[in-house]
C-alpha positions as CSV (number, residue, x, y, z in Angstrom):
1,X,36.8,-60.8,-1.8
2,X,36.6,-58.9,1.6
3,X,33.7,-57.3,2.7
4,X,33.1,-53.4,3.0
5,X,33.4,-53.8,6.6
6,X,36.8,-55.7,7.1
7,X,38.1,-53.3,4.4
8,X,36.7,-50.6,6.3
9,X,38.3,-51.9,9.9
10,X,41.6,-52.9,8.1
11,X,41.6,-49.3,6.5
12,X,41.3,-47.5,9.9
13,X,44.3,-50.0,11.8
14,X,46.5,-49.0,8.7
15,X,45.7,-45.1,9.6
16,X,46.9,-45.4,13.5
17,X,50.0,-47.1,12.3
18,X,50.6,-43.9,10.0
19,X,50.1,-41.5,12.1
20,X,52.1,-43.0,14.1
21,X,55.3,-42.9,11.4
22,X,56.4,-39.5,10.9
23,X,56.1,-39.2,7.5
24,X,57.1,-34.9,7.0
25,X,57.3,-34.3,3.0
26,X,60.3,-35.8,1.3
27,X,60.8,-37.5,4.9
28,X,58.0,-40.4,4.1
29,X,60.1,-43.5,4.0
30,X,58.8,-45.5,6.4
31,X,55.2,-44.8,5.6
32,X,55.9,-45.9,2.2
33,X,56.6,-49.3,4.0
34,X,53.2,-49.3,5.8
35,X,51.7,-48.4,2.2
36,X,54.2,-51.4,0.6
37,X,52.6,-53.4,2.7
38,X,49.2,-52.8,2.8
39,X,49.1,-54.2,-1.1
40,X,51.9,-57.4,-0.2
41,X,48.9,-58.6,2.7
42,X,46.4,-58.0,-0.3
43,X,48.5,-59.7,-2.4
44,X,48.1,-56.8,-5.0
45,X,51.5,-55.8,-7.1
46,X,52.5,-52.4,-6.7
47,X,55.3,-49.9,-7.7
48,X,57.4,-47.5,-5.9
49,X,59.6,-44.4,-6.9
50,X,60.6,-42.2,-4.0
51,X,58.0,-42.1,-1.7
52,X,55.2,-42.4,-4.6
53,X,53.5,-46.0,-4.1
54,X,51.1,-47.0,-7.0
55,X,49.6,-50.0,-8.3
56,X,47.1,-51.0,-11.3
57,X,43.5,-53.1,-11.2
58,X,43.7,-56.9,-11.8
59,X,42.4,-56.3,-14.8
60,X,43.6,-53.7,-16.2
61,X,42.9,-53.2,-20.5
62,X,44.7,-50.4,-22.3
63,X,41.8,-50.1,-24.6
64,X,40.0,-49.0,-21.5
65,X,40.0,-44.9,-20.0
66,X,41.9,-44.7,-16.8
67,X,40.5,-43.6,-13.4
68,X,43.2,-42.7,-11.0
69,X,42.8,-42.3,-7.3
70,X,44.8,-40.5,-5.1
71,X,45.8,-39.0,-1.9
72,X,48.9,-38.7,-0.1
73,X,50.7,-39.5,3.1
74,X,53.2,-36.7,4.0
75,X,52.2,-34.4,6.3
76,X,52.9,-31.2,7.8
77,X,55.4,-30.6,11.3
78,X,53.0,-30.0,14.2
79,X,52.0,-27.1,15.3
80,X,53.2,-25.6,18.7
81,X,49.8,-25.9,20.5
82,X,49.4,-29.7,20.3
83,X,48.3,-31.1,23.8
84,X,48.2,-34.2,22.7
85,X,51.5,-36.6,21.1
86,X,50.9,-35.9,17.5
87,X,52.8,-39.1,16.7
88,X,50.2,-41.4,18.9
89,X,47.3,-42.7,17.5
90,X,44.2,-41.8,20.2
91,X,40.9,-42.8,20.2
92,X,38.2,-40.9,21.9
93,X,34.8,-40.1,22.0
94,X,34.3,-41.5,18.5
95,X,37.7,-39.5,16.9
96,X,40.7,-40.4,16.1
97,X,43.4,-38.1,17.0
98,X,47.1,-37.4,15.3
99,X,49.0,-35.9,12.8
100,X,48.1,-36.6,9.6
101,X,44.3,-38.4,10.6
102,X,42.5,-35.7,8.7
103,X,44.7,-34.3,6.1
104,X,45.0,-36.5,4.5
105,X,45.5,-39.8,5.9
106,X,41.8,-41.1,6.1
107,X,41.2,-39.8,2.3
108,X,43.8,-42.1,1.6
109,X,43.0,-45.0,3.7
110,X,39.6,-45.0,2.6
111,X,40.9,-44.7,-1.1
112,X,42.8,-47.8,-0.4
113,X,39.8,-49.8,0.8
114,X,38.0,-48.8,-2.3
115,X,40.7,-49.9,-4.4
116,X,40.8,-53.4,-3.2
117,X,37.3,-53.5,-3.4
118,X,37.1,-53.0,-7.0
119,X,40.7,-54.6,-7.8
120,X,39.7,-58.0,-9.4
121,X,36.2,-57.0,-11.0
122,X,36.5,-57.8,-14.7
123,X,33.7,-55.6,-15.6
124,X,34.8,-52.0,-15.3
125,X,34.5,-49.7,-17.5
126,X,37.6,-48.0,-16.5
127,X,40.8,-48.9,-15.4
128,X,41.9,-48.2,-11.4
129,X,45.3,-46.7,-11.1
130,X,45.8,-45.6,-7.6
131,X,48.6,-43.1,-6.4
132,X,49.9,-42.9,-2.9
133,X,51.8,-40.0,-3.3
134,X,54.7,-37.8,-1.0
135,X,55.2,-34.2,-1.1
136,X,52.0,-33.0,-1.6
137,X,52.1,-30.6,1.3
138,X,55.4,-29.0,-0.2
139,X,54.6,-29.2,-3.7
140,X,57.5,-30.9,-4.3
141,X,59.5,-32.4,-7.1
142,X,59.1,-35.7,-6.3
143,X,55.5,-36.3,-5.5
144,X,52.4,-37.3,-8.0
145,X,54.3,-34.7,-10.4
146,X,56.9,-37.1,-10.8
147,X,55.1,-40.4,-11.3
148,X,52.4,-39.3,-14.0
149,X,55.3,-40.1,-16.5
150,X,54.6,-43.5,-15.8
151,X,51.0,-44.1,-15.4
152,X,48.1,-43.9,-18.9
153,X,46.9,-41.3,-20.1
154,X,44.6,-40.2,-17.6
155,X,40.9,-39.6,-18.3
156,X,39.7,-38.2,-14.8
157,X,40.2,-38.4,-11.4
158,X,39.5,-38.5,-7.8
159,X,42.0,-36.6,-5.4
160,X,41.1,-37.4,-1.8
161,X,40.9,-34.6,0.2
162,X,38.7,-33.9,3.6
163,X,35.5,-32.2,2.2
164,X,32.9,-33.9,4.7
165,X,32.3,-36.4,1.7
166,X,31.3,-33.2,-0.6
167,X,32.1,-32.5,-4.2
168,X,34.7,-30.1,-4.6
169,X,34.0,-29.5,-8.1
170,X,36.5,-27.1,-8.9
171,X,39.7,-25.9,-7.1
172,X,41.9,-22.7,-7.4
173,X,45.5,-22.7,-8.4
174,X,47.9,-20.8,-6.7
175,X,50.4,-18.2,-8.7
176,X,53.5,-16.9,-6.1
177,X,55.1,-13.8,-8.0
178,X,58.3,-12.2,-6.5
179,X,57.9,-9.0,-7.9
180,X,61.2,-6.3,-7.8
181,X,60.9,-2.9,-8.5
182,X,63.9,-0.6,-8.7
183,X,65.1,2.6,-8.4
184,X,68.4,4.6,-7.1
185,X,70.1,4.5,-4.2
186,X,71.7,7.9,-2.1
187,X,71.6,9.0,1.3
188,X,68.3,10.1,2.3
189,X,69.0,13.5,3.1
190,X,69.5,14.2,-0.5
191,X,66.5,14.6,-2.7
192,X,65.7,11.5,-4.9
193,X,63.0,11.1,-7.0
194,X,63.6,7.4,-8.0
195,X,62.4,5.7,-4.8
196,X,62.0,2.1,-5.2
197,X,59.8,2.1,-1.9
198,X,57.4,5.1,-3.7
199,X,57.8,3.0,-6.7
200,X,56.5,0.3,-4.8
201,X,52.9,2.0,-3.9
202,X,51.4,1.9,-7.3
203,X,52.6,-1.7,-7.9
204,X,50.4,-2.8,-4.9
205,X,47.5,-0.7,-5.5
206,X,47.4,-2.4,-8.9
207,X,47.5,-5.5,-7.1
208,X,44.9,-4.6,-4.5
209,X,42.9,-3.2,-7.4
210,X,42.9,-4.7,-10.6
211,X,39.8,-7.0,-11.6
212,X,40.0,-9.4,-14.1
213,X,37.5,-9.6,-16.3
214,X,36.4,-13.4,-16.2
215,X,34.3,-14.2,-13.0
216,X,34.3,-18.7,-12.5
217,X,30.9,-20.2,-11.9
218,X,31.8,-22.1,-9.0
219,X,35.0,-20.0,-7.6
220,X,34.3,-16.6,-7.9
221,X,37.2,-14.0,-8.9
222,X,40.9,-14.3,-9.0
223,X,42.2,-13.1,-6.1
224,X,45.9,-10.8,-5.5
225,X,47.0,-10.4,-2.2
226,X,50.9,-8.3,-1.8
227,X,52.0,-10.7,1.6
228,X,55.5,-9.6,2.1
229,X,57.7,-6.4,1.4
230,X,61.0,-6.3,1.7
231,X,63.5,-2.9,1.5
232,X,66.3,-0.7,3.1
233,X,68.6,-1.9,5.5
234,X,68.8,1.2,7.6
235,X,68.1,4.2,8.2
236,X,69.7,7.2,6.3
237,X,70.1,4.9,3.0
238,X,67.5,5.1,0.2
239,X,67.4,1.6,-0.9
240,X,68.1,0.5,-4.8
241,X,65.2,-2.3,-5.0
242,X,62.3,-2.9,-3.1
243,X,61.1,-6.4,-3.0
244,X,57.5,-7.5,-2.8
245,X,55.7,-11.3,-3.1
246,X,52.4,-11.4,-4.4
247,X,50.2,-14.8,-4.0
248,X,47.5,-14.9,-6.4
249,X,44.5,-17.8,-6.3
250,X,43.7,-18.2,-10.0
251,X,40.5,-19.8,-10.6
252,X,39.5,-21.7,-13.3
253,X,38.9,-19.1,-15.9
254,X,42.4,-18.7,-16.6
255,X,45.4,-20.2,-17.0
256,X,48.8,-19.4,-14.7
257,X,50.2,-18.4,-18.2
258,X,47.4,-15.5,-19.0
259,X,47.4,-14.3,-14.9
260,X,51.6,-13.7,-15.8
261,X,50.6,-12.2,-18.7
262,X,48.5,-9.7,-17.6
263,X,50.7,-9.1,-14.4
264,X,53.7,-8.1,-16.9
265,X,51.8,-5.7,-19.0
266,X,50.4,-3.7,-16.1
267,X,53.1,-4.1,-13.6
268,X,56.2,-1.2,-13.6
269,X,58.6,-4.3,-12.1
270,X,60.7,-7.4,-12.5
271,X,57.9,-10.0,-12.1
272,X,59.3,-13.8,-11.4
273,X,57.4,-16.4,-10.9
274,X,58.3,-19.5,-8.3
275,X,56.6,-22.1,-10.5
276,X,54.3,-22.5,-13.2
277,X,52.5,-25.5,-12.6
278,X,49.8,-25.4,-10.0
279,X,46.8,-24.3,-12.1
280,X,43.2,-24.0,-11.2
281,X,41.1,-27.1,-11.7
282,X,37.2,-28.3,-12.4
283,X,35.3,-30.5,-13.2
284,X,31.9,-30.8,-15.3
285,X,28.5,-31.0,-13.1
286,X,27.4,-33.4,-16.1
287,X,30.4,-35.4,-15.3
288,X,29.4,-38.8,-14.0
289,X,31.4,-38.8,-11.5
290,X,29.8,-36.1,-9.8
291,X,26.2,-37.1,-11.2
292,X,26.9,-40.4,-8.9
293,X,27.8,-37.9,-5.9
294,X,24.6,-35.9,-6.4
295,X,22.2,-38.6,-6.8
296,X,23.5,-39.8,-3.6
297,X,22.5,-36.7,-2.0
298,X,26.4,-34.8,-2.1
299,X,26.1,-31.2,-2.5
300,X,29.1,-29.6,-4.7
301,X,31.3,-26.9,-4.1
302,X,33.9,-24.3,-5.1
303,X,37.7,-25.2,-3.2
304,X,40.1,-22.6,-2.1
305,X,42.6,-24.5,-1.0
306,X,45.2,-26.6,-3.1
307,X,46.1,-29.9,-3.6
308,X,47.5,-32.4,-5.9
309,X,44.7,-31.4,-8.8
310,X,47.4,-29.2,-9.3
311,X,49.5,-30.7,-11.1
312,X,47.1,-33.2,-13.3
313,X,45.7,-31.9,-16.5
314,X,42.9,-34.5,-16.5
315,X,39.3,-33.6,-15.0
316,X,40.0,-34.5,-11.4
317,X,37.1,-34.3,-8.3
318,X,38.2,-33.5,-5.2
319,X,36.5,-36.2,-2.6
320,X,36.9,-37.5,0.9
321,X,36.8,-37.7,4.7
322,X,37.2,-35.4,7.0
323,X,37.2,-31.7,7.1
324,X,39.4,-29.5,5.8
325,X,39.2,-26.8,9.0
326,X,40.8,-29.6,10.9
327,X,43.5,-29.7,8.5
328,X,47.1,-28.4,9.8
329,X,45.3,-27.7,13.3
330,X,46.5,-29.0,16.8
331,X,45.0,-32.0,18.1
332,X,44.0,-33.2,14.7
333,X,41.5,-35.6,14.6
334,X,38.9,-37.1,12.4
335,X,35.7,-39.2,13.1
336,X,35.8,-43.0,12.7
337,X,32.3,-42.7,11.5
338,X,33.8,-40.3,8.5
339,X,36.0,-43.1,7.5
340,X,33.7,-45.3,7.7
341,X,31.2,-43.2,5.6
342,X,34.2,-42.9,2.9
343,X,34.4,-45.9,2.2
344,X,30.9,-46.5,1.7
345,X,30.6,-43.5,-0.7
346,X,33.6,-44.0,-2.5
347,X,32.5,-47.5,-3.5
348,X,28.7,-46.5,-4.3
349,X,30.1,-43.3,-6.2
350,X,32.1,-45.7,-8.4
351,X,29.6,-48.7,-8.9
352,X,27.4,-46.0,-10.5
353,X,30.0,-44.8,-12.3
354,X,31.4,-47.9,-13.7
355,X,27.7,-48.7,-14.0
356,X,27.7,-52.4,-12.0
């Protein structure tokens, strides 16, 4: 078996060479190579669907619960400030620059590396399944979503994220409404009491407004924000619909289903929602996943930001490298030391875990 170090070393060469593959969501082709053949040089079967790379412990016993790891390896399109070649692997000053480096690319090398650590111990007390999944960034159809079909039932899970090696015990879901409220059209020099744009005003303020009643431990309230209205297409015309998009963060006091829910009984509109399937998520503190990240001095957390929790109904922890400020910003970089930390953690976080 390698050592944590050569794992470690191997992990960060196999990061340059994807960020150095363009790998935009539903555009990750080649990177699923890199990924292919990152198991064939550790001689560790895997399977592929899409994009979605994923491959099963040595020993793996249905009678056992399964663990799966994940991260995944699309990315977003730069952003216009970038100084440096996004698509050029840089290191400096103990970083390592390029698209992808951060979010999420060493999370998933350092996933990797755990997972060949731990592939051919007999002794686990859960089975390893670990995901290398695309579209996360788009939430698309054909990312983890689309592979859970074929993996176990799933007892829990680690989603590699950049949280400076912190325990993102919990993680908000994210509910995107397009909300229509109508009224009658005329010329605007005619009176008209069936605005749809004066319509519109009390829809928001319920949405700037409302509280719901349920307050989570570790994230706080649900939170409503109206970010785009759209109405009229000129000037002397009093528009027939007025069109407004709502984003709501629902935490994990609620369900997607029960934020619509209340949305449609207070809400003088056609309320559609885009999709139903990014719900909050959390994780127990008496977990022992995350009593292996405390006793190892991690410090745990409430995240506002999405991932691919979203979309599994297991307990899942949110884990990894990297910072997520850096995420989607020019120049993106991470520190070699945070991989090299990763790794570490990842594998001493487990061993307690699997109790070895």
């Amino acid at each position: 078996m390698k050592n944590i170090a050569t794992l470690t070393q191997e992990a960060i060469s196999l990061l340059k060479s994807l960020i150095e593959t363009p790998s935009f969501s539903s555009e990750e082709d080649q990177t699923a190579l890199l990924i292919e053949n990152w198991f064939n040089q550790n001689e560790i079967p895997f399977n592929r669907e899409n994009n979605n790379v994923w491959a099963f412990n040595k020993y793996f016993d249905k009678n056992k619960p399964t663990l799966l790891l994940n991260s995944h390896h699309d990315t977003v399109k730069p952003n216009q400030a970038y100084t440096n070649d996004p698509f050029k692997a840089i290191e400096k000053d103990g970083k390592l620059f390029g698209l992808g480096s951060n979010d999420a690319g060493g999370c998933l090398v350092s996933l990797l590396a755990t997972f060949v650590h731990f592939y051919e111990n007999e002794n686990l007390s859960h089975n390893l399944v670990i995901v290398a999944s695309a579209e996360e960034e788009s939430s698309g159809k054909n990312g983890l979503n689309s592979v859970l079909k074929h993996l176990p039932e799933l007892d829990c899970a680690i989603v590699g994220e950049p949280t400076l090696m912190q325990l993102a015990v919990a993680e908000k879901g994210l509910l995107v409404l397009d909300v229509k409220v109508k009224g009658t059209a005329s010329h605007a020099a005619h009176q008209n009491d069936d605005n749809s744009l004066y319509k519109s005003i009390p829809v928001m303020e319920w949405f700037k407004n409302y509280k719901f009643d349920k307050i989570s431990d570790v994230l706080g309230p649900v939170k409503m924000t109206v970010t785009q209205i759209s109405a009229g297409k000129q000037h002397n015309v009093v528009p027939s619909e007025c069109d407004l998009v709502v984003d709501i963060r629902v935490t994990d006091r609620y369900s997607n289903t029960e934020i619509l829910d209340v949305v449609k009984a207070n809400v003088n509109a056609e309320v559609t929602p885009r999709s139903m399937h990014l719900n909050a998520s959390s994780i127990p503190i008496a977990h022992g996943l995350v009593q292996a990240g405390i006793a190892l001095g991690r410090t745990t957390y409430g995240s506002p930001t999405l991932s691919d929790q979203s979309v599994l109904s297991c307990q899942s922890l949110k884990l990894g490298p990297g910072e997520t400020l850096r995420s989607h910003s020019a120049d993106e970089f991470i520190f070699i030391n945070e991989i090299e930390e990763g790794v570490d953690l990842y594998i001493k976080i487990l061993t307690d875990f699997f109790k070895l």
